[in-house]
Structure formats: C-alpha cells, structure tokens
C-alpha positions as CSV (number, residue, x, y, z in Angstrom):
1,X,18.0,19.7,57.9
2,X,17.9,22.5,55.0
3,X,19.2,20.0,52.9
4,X,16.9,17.6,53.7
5,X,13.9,20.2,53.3
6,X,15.3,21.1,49.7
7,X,14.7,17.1,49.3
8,X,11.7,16.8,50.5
9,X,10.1,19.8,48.5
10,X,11.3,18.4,45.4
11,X,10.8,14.8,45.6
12,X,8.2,15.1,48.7
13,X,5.3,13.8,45.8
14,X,7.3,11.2,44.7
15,X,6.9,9.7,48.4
16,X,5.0,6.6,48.8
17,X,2.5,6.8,51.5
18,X,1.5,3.8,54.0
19,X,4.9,2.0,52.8
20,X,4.8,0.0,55.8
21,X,1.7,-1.7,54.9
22,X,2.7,-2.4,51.4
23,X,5.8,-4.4,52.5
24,X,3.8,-6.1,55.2
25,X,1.0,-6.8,52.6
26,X,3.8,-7.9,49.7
27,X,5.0,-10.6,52.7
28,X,1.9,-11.7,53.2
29,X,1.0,-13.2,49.6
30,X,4.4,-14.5,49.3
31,X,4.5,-16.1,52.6
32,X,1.0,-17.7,51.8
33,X,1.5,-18.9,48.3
34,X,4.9,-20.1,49.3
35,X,3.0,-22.1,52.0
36,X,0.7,-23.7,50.2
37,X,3.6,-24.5,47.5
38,X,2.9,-22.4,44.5
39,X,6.1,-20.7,44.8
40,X,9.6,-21.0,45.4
41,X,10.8,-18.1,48.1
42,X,14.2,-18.2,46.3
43,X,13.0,-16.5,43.4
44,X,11.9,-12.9,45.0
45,X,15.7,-13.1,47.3
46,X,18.7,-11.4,46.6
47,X,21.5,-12.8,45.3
48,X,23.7,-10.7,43.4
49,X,25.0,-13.0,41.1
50,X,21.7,-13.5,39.9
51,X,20.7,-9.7,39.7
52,X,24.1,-9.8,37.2
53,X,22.3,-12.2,35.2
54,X,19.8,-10.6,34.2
55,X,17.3,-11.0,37.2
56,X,16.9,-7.3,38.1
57,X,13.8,-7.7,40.2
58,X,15.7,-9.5,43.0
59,X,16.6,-5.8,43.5
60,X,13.1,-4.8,45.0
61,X,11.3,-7.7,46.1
62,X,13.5,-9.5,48.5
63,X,11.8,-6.2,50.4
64,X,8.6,-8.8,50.6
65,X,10.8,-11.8,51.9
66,X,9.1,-13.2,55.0
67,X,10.7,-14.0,58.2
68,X,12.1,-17.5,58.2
69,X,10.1,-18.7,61.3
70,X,6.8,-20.0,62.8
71,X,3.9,-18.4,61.5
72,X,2.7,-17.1,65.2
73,X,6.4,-15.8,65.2
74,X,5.7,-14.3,61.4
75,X,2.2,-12.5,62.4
76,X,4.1,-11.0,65.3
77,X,7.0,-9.3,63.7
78,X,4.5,-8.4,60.7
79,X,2.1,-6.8,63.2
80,X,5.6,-5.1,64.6
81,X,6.9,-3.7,61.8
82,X,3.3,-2.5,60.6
83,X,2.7,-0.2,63.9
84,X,6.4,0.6,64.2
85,X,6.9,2.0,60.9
86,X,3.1,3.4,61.0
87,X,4.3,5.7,63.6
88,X,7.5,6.7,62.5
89,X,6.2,7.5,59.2
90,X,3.6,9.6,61.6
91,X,5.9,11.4,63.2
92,X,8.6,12.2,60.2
93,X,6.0,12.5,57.9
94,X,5.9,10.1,54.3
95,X,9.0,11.5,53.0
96,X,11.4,11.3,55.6
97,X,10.5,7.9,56.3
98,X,10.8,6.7,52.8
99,X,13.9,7.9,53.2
100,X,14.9,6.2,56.1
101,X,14.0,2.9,54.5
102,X,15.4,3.8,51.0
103,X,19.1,4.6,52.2
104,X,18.5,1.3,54.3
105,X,18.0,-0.3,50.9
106,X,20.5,1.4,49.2
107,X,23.4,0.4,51.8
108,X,21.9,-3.2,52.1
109,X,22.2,-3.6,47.8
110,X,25.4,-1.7,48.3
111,X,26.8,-4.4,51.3
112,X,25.3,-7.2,49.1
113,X,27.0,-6.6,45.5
114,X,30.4,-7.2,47.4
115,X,29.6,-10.9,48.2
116,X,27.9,-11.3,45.2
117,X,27.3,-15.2,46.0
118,X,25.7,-14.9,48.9
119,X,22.3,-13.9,49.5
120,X,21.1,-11.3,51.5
121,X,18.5,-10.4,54.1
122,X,15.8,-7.8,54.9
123,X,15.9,-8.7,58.0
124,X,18.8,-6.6,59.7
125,X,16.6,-3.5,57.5
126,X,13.3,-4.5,59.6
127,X,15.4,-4.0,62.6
128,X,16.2,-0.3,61.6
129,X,12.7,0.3,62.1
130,X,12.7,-0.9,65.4
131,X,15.7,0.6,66.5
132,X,14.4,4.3,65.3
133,X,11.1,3.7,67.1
134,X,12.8,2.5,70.4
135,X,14.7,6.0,70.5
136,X,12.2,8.1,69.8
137,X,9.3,6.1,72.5
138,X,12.1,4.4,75.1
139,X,9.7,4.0,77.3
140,X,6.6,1.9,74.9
141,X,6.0,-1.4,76.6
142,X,5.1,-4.2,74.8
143,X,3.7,-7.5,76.4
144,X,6.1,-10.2,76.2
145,X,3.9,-13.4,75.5
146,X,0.9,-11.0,76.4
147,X,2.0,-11.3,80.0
148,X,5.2,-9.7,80.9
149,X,5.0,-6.3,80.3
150,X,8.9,-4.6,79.0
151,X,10.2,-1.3,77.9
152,X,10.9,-1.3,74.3
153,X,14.4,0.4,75.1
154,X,15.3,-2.8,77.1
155,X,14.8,-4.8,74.1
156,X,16.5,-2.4,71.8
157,X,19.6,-2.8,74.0
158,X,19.5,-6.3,73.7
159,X,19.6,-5.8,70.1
160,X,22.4,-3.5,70.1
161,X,24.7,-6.0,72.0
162,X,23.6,-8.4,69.5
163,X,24.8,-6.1,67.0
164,X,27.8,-5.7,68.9
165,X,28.1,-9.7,69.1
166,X,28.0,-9.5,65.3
167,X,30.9,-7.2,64.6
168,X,33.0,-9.1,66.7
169,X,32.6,-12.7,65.8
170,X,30.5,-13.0,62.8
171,X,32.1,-13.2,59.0
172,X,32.2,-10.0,57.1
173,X,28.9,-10.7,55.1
174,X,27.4,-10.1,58.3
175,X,29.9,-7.4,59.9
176,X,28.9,-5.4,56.9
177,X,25.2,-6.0,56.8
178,X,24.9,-4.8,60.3
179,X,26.6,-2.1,59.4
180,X,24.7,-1.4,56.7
181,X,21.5,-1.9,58.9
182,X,22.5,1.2,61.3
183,X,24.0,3.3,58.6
184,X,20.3,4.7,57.9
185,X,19.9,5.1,61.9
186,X,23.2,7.1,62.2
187,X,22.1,9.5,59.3
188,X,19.0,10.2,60.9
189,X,20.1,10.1,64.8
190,X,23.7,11.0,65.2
191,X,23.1,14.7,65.6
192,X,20.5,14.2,68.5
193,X,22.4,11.5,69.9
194,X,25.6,13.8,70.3
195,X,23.0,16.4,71.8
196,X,21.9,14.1,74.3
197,X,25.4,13.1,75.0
198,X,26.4,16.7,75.2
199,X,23.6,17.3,77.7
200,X,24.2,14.7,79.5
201,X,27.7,15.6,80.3
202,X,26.7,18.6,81.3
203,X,24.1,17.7,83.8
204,X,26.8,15.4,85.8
205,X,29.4,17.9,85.9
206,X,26.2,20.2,87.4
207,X,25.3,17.6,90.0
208,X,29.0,16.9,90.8
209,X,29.4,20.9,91.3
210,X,26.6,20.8,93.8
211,X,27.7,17.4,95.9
212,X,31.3,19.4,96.5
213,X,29.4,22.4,97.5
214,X,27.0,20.7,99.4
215,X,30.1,18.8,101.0
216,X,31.6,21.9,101.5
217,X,28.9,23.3,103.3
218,X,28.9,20.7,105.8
219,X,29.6,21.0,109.2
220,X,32.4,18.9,110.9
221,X,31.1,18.8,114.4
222,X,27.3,18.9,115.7
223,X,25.7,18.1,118.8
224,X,23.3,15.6,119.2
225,X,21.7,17.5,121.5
226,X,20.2,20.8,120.3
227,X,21.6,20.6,117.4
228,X,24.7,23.0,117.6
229,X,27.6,23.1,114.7
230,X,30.4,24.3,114.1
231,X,28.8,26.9,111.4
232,X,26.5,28.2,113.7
233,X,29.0,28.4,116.7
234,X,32.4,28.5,115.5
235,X,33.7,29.5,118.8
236,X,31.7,26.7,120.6
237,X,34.0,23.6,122.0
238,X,33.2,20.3,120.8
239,X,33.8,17.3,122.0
240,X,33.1,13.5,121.9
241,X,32.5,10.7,123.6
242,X,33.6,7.2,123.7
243,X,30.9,6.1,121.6
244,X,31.8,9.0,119.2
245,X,29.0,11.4,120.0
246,X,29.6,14.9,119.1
247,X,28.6,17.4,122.5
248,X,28.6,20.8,122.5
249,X,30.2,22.4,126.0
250,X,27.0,23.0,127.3
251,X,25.3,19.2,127.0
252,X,28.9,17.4,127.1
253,X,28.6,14.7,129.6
254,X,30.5,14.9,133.0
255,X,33.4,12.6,132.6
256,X,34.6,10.0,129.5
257,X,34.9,12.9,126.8
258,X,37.7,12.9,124.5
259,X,38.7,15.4,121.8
C-alpha cells in the first residue's frame, strides 16, 4: 500500500474523475449512431491485426463498445456499470480506481496482441467492476426483473463458476481473457482475501475447541427426575430403565431397571 501511495501522489492529478460515466456516455453515442446506421461498430473494436496496421485508436475506444444485446438489456448493464463503478470510485477514491480499470486494460491489450486475429471484448473488463463491488457490498440486493429481490454476492458466484466454466472448456482466447479480467481483481483483493481466509480458519478451529469442551463437559448420566448428574453427584448410582431413562437411586422405579 506504500507503493501504491507513492503512485497515487505522483500521478494522483493525472486521475480522470467520473470515468465511469465517460465510458457509459462514449457507449451511448456509439450504440445510437450505430442504430440508426451511421456507423459501423467494427471500426471502434479491437482487433490487433488492425492496431498493427496502423489503426492505433482500436486501442482506446473498443472501451466505448456496447453490449451486443437488446436495448432494455443494454440500458440495464449501462445503468449497472454507472452506479457500480460510481461507488467503487467513491470508496477507493479517483485514482485507485483508474487504476483498477487501467491494469484491466492493460492485461486485456496484453491477452489480445497474442491472437492478433481475433477481436476482443470489453466485456469480461465490465465484469471486473462487478466483481470488486460484490466483495466489498455482498450483501446489495438488486431486483431481478424489478420483482425478485437477490444478493449481489449470489450473482457474483454465478459469475465465478461461469468463469470457472470458461477455463475449463473454452478456447485459450477466452481462457486468457478471463484471466486477464480477474488479474486486476487479484491485484487489488488477494491480500484481504487471504486475511479473510486466515480469519476464517481461525474462527472454526475456535468453535471446534469449544464443541470438544463443551462435549467434554457433559454429563454421561442424568435423571429425569430432579435433574441429578453425574457432575453434581459423582457418587450417586445411576440407572435406567427399559425405555432408556436415566434414574437416580433415589427416583429409580421399583422393579424393570437395568444398568
């Protein structure tokens, strides 16, 4: 974190505040003039082969690529990502979430330029943002089709297995841009992840500690009587009956016990 403060104090005013908005905004106008057909989507996407060519701006605007879906679908994950990033940038502050996104950009360009024919996608970079937010505000609920209320760390595990789906059966495009999707979440989350791991350990082996002592202070035998044990009257003489009633000597029925 010293490091990071060292960073942030010298390039802190090169931060770019509100960068949520701008990329939501950027999506926006190319999503609408692409709709009404005065432009060709292809042209702001990355493909590497292209950026070799000369096209060098495929570098920074297939940031403001929209989601390939229906526009209700489109407004929602715009109006996502707005208040997701919005409060990660609150809570980080400006720099530390332009870095978040930046060395999500940089390990996206990095994962792109070795399939240089394929085109790449902002998409797994969006779901960065919503990966951070879900593990700092596990329990935010958002209203699925403005009905079902669910807790955003449901959905982030859903996400993760998808994730995990991806490693294991997708091609290595996509193996690597996953990857490259939670490198910037690992950078930022590792260290309190191993802490919660840590602590977590350490609270089981606490509660297992006290359900042997609590075993341990158990009594074997008690009456159902008054209540006589074992630890209260070690020299008292159980017994049970043939239903399996524990009786003290005292209250022990007058024929049928067994020991």
């Amino acid at each position: 974190m010293g490091l990071l403060n060292r960073f942030e104090r010298v390039l802190g005013r090169f931060a770019i505040p509100n960068l949520s908005l701008y990329l939501v905004m950027g999506q926006v106008l190319f999503w609408g003039v692409s709709f009404l057909g005065y432009f060709d989507l292809e042209r702001i996407a990355l493909l590497p082969v292209a950026v070799l060519q000369g096209e060098v701006w495929r570098l920074f605007t297939f940031l403001w690529l929209p989601p390939n879906a229906h526009p209700v679908f489109i407004a929602f994950a715009w109006y996502m990502f707005y208040l997701m990033g919005s409060a990660l940038e609150q809570h980080w502050g400006v720099f530390r979430y332009n870095l978040f996104l930046g060395l999500g950009w940089v390990l996206t360009l990095a994962v792109a330029f070795l399939f240089p024919g394929n085109y790449a996608t902002n998409l797994f970079l969006a779901g960065s943002v919503f990966l951070a937010f879900a593990f700092l505000n596990p329990d935010f609920e958002l209203m699925i089709f403005f009905i079902l209320p669910v807790k955003i760390k449901w959905l982030a595990l859903i996400q993760w297995l998808f994730y995990g789906y991806a490693l294991v059966v997708g091609t290595w495009p996509v193996r690597l841009a996953v990857l490259a999707s939670i490198g910037n979440f690992l950078v930022f989350f590792a260290g309190e992840i191993a802490r919660r791991m840590k602590t977590g350990r350490r609270r089981m082996e606490h509660q297992a500690r006290q359900a042997a002592a609590r075993q341990d202070d158990e009594p074997r035998h008690r009456c159902v009587v008054c209540g006589k044990t074992d630890r209260t009257h070690p020299m008292e003489d159980f017994r049970y009956s043939d239903d399996d009633k524990c009786y003290c000597s005292e209250h022990r029925p007058g024929a049928g016990g067994k020991t």
